[in-house]
C-alpha positions in Angstrom: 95.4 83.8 12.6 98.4 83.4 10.5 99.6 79.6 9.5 103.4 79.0 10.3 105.6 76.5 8.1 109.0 75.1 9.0 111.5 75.2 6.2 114.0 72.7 5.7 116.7 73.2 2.6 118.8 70.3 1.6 122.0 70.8 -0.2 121.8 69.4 -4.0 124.9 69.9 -5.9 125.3 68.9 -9.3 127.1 65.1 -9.7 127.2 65.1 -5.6 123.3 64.2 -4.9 123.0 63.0 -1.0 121.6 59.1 0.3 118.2 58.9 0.8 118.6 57.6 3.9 121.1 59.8 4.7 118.8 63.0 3.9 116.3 62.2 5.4 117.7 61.3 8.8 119.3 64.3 8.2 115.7 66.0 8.1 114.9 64.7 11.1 117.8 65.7 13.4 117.5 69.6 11.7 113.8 69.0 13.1 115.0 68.2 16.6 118.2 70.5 16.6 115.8 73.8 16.4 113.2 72.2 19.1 116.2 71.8 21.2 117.9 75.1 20.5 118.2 77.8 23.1 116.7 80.3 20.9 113.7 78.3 19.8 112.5 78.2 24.1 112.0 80.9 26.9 112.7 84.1 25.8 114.6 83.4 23.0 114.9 85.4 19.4 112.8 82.3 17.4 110.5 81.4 20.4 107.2 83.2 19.4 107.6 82.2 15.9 108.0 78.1 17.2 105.5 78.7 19.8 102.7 80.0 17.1 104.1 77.1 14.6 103.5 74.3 17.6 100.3 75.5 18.1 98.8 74.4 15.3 99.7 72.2 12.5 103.1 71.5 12.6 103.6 72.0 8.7 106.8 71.5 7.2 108.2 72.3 3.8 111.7 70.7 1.9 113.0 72.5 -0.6 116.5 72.3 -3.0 119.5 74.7 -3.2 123.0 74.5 -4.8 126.1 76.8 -5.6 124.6 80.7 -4.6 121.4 79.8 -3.7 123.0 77.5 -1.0 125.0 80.0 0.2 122.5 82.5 0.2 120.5 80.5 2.6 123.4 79.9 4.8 123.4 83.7 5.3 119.9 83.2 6.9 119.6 82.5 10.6 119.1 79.5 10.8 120.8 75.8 12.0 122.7 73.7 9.2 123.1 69.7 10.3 125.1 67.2 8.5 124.8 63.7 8.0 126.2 61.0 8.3 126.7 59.5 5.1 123.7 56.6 5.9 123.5 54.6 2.3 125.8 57.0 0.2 128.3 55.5 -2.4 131.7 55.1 -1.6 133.7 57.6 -3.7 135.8 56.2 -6.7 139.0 58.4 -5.4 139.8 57.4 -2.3 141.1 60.9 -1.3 137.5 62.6 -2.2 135.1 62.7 0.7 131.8 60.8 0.3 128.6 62.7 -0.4 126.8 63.3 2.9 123.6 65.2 3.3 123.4 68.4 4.5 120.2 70.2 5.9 119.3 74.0 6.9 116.6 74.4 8.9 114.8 78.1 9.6 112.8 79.0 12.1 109.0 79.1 11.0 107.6 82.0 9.2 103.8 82.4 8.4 102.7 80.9 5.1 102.3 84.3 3.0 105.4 85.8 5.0 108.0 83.2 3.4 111.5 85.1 3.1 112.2 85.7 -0.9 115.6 83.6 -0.6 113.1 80.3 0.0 110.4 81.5 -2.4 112.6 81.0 -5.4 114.0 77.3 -4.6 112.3 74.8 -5.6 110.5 71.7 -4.1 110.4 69.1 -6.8 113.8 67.7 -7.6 114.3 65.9 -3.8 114.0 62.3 -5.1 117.2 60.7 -3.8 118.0 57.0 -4.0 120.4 55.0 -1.8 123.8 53.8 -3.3 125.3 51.9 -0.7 124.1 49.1 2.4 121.9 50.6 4.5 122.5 48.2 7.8 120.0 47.5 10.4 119.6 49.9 12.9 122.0 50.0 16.2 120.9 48.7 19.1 119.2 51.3 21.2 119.2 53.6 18.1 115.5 55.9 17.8 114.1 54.5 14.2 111.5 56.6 12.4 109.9 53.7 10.4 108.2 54.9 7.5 105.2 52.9 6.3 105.9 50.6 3.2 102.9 50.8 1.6 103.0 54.5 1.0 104.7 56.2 -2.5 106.3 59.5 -1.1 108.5 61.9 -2.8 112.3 62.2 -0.9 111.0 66.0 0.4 107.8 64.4 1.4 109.4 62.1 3.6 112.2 64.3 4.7 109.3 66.1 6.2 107.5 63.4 7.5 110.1 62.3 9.1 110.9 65.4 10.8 107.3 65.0 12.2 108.1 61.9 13.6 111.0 62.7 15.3 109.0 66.2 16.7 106.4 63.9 18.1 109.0 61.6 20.2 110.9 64.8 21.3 107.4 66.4 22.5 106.8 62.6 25.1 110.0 62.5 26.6 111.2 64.2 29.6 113.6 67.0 30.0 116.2 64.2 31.1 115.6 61.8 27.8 115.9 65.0 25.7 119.3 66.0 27.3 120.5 62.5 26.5 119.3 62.3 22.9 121.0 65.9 22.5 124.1 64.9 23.7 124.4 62.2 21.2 123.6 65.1 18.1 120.2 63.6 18.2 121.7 60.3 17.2 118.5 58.3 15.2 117.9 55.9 12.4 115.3 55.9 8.8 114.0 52.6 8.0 110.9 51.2 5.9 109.3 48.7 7.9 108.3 45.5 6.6 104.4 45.1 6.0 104.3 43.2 9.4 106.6 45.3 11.2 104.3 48.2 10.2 100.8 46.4 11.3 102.7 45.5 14.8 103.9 48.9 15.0 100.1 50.7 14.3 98.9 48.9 17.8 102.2 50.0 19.6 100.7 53.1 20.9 103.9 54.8 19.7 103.8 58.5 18.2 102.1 58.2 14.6 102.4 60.7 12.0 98.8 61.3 10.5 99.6 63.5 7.5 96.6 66.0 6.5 96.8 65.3 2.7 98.0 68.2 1.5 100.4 66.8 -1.2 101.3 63.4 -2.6 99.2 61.1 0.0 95.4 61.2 1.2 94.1 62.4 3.8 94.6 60.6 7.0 97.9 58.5 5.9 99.5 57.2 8.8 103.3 57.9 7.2 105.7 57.3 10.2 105.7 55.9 13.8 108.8 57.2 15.7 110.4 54.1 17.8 112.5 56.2 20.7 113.7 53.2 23.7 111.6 55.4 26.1 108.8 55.4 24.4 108.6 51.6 24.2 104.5 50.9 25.2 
């Protein structure tokens, strides 16, 4: 039986690098935009690739483009989100927008079947920093909190983020989803304090156990989704 993996592509320019923050709630709503998509369910074009991908493990990949290779992938069906600028640097000028994040994400395509446009980008090069405050979350906000004692590349946690927010989508009801869509899947990224973290492992709330493949052992508990309706 073939393996699917989820792509994700995140927009790297050179001199106009997105927030971490920024990309990787970005991740996390491209995530949740393609569960929620009208193609990805029923009979839809991508729903026998997403039910085959769901069905097993839910592996994601990040990878960088820029300039053609950017553009390329925009000619690939698939859904681009944008960010919302979340810990980017005020621009010098103010005429010149900030940097915001921008993510494509592609249906799922079995592991040895990966289209030749995402073959040729690469993964390393996705360590993003934050250049501005990064507030508390919003009131009522879903916060992915990522666990503070774990090194992860930015693509690492862009996709373990995404998991995160997959995991809260799959618990809530049709009517919860509808909300969270209508707000363009409206959701924060923080790193939890080492006690907000311990509290947070006996919440019963979705936990992201990773399977080790890269950059963290086997078993790492990376992410616990906080949705308001999932509050144990």
């Amino acid at each position: 039986m073939d393996e699917y993996v989820l792509t994700l592509v995140v927009r790297v320019e050179k001199g106009a690098r997105p927030a971490q923050t920024d990309a990787l709630e970005t991740a996390a709503r491209a995530v949740l935009a393609i569960l929620a998509d009208e193609r990805s369910t029923g009979e839809g074009e991508w729903a026998g690739a997403m039910h085959a991908w769901q069905d097993d493990r839910i592996r994601k990949i990040v990878k960088r483009a820029r300039g053609a290779e950017w553009r390329r992938a925009e000619g690939i069906p698939g859904i681009t989100v944008t960010g919302t600028g979340a810990g980017a640097e005020a621009p010098v000028d103010a005429e010149e927008p900030a940097v915001v994040a921008e993510v494509r994400v592609f249906p799922p395509t079995p592991m040895d079947d990966v289209p030749a446009e995402f073959a040729n980008l690469q993964v390393s090069g996705t360590d993003f920093t934050d250049f501005g405050e990064v507030p508390p979350p919003e009131p009522g906000v879903p916060v992915l909190w990522i666990n503070p004692e774990l090194e992860m590349s930015s693509g690492k946690a862009m996709a373990q983020c995404g998991h995160a927010a997959q995991l809260a989508w799959w618990e809530l009801s049709a009517e919860a989803r509808k909300d969270w869509m209508a707000s363009e899947f409206a959701l924060a990224v923080r790193t939890a304090s080492p006690a907000q973290w311990r509290r947070l492992l006996t919440s019963g709330l979705p936990v992201v156990q990773d399977a080790g493949f890269t950059e963290v052992a086997p078993g790492s508990r990376t992410v616990i989704a906080a949705h308001p309706l999932l509050t144990r």
